[in-house]
C-alpha positions as CSV (number, residue, x, y, z in Angstrom):
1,X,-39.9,28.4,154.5
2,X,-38.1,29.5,151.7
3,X,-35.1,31.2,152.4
4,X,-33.0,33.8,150.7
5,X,-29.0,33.4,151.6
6,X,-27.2,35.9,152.8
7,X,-24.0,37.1,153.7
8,X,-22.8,35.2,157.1
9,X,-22.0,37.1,159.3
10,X,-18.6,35.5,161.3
11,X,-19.2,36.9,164.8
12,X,-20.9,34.7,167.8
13,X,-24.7,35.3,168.1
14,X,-26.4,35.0,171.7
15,X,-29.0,32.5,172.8
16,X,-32.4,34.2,173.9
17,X,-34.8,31.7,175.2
18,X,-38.8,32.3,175.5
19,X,-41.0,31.9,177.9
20,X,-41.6,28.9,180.4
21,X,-45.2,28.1,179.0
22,X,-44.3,28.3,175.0
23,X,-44.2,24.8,174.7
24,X,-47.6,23.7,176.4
25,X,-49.4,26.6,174.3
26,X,-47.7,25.3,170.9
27,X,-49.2,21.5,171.9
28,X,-52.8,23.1,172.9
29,X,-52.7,24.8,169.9
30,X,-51.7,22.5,167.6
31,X,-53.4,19.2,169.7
32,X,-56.3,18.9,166.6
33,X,-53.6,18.1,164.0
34,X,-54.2,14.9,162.5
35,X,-50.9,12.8,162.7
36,X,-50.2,10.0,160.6
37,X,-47.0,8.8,161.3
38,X,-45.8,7.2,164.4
39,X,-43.1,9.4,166.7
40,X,-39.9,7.7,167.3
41,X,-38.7,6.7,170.7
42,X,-35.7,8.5,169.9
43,X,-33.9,11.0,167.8
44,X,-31.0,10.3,165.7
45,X,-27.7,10.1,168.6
46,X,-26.2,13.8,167.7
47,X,-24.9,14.4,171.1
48,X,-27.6,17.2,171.7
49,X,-29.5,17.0,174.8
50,X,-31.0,20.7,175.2
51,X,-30.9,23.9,172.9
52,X,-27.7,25.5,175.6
53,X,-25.7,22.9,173.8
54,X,-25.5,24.9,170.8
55,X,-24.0,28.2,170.3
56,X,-24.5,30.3,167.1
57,X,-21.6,30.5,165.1
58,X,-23.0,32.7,161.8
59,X,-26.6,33.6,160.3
60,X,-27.7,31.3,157.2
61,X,-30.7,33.3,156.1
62,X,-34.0,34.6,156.8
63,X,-37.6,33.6,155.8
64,X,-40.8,35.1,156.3
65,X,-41.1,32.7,159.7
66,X,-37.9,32.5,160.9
67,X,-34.0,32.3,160.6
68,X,-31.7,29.6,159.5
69,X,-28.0,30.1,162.1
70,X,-25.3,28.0,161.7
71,X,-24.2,26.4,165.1
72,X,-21.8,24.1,166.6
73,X,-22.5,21.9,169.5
74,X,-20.4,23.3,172.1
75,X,-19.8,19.2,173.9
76,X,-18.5,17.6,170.7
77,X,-18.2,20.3,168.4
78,X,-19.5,19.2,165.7
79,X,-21.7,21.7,162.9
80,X,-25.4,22.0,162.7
81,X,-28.0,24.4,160.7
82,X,-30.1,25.6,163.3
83,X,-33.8,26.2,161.9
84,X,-35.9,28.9,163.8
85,X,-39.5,29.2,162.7
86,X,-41.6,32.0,164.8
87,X,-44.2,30.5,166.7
88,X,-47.0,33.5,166.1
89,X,-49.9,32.1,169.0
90,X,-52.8,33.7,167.0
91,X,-52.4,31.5,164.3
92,X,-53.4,28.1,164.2
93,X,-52.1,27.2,160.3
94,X,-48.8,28.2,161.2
95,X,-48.8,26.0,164.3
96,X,-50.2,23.3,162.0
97,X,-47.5,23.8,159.6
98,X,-44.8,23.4,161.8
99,X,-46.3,20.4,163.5
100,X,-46.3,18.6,159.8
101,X,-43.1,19.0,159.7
102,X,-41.8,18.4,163.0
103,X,-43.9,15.1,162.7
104,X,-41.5,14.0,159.2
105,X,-38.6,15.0,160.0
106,X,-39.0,12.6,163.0
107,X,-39.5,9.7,160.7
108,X,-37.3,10.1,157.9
109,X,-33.5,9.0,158.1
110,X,-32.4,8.8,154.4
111,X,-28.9,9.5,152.7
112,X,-31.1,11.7,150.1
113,X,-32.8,13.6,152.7
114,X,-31.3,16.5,155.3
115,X,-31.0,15.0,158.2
116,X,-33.3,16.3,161.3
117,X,-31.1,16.0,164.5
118,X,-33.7,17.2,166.8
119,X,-36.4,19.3,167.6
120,X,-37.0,21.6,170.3
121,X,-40.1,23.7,171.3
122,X,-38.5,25.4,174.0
123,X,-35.8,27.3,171.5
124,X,-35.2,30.5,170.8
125,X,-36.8,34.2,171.1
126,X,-36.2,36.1,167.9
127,X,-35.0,39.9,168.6
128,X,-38.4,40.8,166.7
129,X,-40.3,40.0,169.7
130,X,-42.9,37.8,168.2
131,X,-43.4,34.7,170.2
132,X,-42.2,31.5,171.0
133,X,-40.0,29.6,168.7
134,X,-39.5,26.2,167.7
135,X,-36.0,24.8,166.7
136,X,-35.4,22.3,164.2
137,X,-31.5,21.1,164.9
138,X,-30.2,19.9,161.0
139,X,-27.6,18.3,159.3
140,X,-25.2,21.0,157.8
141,X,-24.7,21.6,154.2
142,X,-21.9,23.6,153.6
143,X,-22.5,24.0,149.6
144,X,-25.8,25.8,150.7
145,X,-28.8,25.1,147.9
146,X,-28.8,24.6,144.3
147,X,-30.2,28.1,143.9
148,X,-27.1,29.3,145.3
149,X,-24.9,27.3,142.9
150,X,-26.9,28.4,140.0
151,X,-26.6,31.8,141.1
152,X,-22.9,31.6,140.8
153,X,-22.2,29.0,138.1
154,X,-25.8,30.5,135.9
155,X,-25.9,27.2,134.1
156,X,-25.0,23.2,134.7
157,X,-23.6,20.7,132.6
158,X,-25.7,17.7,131.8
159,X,-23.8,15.1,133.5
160,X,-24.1,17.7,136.6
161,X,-27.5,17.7,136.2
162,X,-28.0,13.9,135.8
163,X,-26.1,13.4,139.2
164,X,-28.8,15.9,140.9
165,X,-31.8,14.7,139.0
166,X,-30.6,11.1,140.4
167,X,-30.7,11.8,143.7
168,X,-33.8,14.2,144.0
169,X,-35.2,10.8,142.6
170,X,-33.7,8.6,145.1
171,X,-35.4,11.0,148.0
172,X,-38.5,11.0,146.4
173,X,-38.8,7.4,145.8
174,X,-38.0,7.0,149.7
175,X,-40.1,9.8,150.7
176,X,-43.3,8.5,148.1
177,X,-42.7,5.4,149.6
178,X,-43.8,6.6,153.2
179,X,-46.6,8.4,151.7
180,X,-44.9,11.7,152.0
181,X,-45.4,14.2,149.3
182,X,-43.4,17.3,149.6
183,X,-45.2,19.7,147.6
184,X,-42.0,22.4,147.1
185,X,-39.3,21.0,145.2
186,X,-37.8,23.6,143.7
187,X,-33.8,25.2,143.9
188,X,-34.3,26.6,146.9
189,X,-35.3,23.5,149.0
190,X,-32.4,21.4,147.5
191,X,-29.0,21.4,149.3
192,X,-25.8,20.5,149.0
193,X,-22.9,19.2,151.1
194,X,-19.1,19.8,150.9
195,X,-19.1,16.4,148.5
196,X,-21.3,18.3,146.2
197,X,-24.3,15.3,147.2
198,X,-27.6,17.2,146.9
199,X,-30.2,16.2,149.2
200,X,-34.1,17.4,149.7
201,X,-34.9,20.0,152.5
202,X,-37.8,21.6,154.2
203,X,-40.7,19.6,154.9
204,X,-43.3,22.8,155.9
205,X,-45.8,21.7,153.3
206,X,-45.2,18.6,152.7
207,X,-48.4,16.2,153.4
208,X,-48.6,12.6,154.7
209,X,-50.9,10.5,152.5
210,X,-53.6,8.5,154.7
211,X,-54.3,6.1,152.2
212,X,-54.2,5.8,148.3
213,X,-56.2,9.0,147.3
214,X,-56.6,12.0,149.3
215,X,-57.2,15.6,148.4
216,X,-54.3,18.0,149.0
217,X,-54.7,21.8,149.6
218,X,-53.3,22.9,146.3
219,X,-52.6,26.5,147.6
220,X,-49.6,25.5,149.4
221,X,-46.3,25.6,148.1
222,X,-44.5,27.6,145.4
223,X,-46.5,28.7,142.7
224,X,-43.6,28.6,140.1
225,X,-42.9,25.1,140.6
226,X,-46.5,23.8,140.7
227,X,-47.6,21.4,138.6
228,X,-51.0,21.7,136.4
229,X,-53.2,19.8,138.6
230,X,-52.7,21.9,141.6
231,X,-52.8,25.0,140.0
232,X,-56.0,24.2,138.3
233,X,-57.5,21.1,140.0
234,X,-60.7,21.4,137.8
235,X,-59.3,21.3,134.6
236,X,-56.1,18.7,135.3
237,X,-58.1,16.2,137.2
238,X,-56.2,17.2,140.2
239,X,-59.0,16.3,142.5
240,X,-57.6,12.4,141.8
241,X,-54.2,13.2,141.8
242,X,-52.4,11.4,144.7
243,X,-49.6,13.9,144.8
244,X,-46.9,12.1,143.5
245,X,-47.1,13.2,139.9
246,X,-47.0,16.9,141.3
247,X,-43.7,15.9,142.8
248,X,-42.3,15.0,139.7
249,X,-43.2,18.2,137.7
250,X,-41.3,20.0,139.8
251,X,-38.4,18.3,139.3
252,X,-38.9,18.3,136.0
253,X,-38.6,22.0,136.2
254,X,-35.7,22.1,138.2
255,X,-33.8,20.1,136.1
256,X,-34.7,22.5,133.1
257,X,-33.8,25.7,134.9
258,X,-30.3,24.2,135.5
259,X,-29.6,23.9,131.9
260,X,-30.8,27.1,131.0
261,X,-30.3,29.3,133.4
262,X,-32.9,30.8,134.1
263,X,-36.5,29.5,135.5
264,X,-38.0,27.6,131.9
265,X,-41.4,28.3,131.6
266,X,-41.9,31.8,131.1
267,X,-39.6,34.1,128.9
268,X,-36.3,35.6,131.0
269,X,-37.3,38.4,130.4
270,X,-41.2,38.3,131.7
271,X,-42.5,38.9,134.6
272,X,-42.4,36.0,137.3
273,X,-46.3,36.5,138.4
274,X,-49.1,34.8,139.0
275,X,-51.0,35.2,135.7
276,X,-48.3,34.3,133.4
277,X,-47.7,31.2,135.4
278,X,-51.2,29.9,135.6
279,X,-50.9,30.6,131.3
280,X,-47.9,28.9,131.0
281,X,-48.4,26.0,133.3
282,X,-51.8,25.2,132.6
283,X,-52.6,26.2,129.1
284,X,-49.9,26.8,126.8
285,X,-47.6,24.0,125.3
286,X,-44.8,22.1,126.9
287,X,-41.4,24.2,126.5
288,X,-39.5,24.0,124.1
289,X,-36.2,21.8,124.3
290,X,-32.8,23.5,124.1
291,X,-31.4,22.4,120.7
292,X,-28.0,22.2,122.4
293,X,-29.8,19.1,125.1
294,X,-28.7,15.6,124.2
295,X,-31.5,13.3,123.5
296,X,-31.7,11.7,126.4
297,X,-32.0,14.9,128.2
298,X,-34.7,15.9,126.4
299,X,-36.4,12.5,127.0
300,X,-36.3,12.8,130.8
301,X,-38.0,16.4,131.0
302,X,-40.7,15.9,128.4
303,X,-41.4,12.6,131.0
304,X,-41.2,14.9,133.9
305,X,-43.4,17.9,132.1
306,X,-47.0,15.8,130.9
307,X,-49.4,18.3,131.3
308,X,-52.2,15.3,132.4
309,X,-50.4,13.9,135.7
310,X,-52.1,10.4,134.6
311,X,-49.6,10.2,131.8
312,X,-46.7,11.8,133.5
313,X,-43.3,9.7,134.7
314,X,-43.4,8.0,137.5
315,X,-40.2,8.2,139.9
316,X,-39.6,4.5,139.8
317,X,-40.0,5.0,136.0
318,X,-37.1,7.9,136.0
319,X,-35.0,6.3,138.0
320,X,-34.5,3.8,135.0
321,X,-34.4,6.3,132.3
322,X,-30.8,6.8,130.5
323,X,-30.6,10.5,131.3
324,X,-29.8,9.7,135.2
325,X,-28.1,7.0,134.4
326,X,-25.6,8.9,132.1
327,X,-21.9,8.9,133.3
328,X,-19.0,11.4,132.3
């Protein structure tokens, strides 16, 4: 879900809770989804037994499926994000797609990864009346996303960038190595905590490898941030791809858009749609590299932007490479 911040809103929020039955219809509904990774027996000790621990402190944005509240435990007062996705009981993607992530976020425990502290399919009723919802209890991040720091600082300096480059790395490298692509890294869906440590967020189309090849829907995701071979699987091979390399495009773009300011592979002045993406990611030349980027900097995101994802960096590769290594 990609979210847009907005102002938060300082007064307490009510608790509205859905029907009885919301959960047994979310698990008949979703009951075909193929699951490849083992539940826990247990989540991660948070001190949150039910959703009437919490109580809403301040809204954190909106999405098309949902609201993001802050919340604090009321027992050991402690800060979560509380994640709301609508529940709508007609369609079975959307019950698919919350299930995919419900399903990760119960496996992964990584310092480079938001931290799920629960999951709850008896939650909330949003005012909008439109079903059930589920409720995904997360670590806080008070710096909000990188899209929100770019927003208000335009551009980064390269040492900056090194540090976030480093540890988008370090979560992927953990996440590849559970066979978890996450298909959407991008500004948006990386967030930061008061100790300025970024950390990769939202799982909702992310995709659990069964084994070392499988085909991936390329229309999920966002398109801006996609690499060649899922925007045009015919003509990048993307039918072979295992996913990975598609990680590591987007990050190359990321890590382009902090420097410059702006998102890198389109003019800043043209219009973000989905023509002059499919040109510029799958036809026309790699961007050009600000003359002001030091050499290693250039290095990493040429590495990161190979059109054919068979010659692209890998993330064990890029975790070696001088540019994330670079100190002050």
């Amino acid at each position: 879900m990609t979210l847009v911040r907005e102002r938060r809103h300082r007064h307490a929020l009510r608790l509205s809770l859905p029907p009885p039955n919301s959960a047994a219809e979310f698990r008949r509904q979703t009951h075909d989804f193929p699951t490849f990774l083992p539940s826990p027996s247990c989540w991660p000790d948070s001190g949150i037994k039910n959703i009437f621990d919490l109580e809403k402190m301040a809204v954190l944005g909106h999405g098309s499926s949902g609201t993001v509240y802050k919340v604090f435990n009321k027992k050991t007062k402690s800060i979560f994000a509380l994640k709301v996705l609508q529940i709508d009981q007609n369609v079975v993607s959307i019950h698919r797609q919350t299930a995919r992530e419900a399903e990760i976020l119960k496996r992964v425990d990584s310092h480079y990864i938001v931290r799920c502290h629960g999951v709850f399919d008896n939650g909330f009723t949003e005012t909008n009346g439109g079903g059930g919802g589920l409720c995904f209890v997360m670590e806080y991040m008070e710096g909000g996303s990188l899209q929100d720091v770019l927003r208000a600082h335009w551009r980064l300096p390269e040492h900056v960038i090194s540090g976030v480059a480093r540890r988008v790395l370090e979560g992927l490298h953990y996440l590849h190595g559970m066979q978890i692509v996450h298909r959407d890294i991008k500004p948006s869906n990386l967030l930061v905590n008061d100790m300025g440590e970024v950390k990769i967020a939202d799982f909702g189309v992310s995709h659990v490898l069964a084994g070392t090849r499988e085909t991936l829907d390329s229309n999920m995701g966002t398109f801006a941030y996609m690499s060649p071979e899922r925007f045009d699987p015919e003509r990048w091979g993307g039918d072979n791809a295992d996913g990975f390399a598609g990680d590591v495009w987007s990050l190359g773009v990321v890590v382009l858009e902090c420097y410059v300011g702006h998102f890198p592979l389109i003019s800043a002045k043209q219009q973000l749609d989905w023509a002059s993406l499919m040109c510029a990611i799958c036809f026309e030349e790699r961007p050009e590299m600000p003359e002001t980027a030091s050499p290693e900097f250039r290095s990493f995101v040429q590495r990161c932007l190979e059109k054919d994802w068979r010659n692209r960096g890998t993330v064990t590769e890029l975790l070696g490479h001088p540019f994330v290594k670079k100190r002050t």
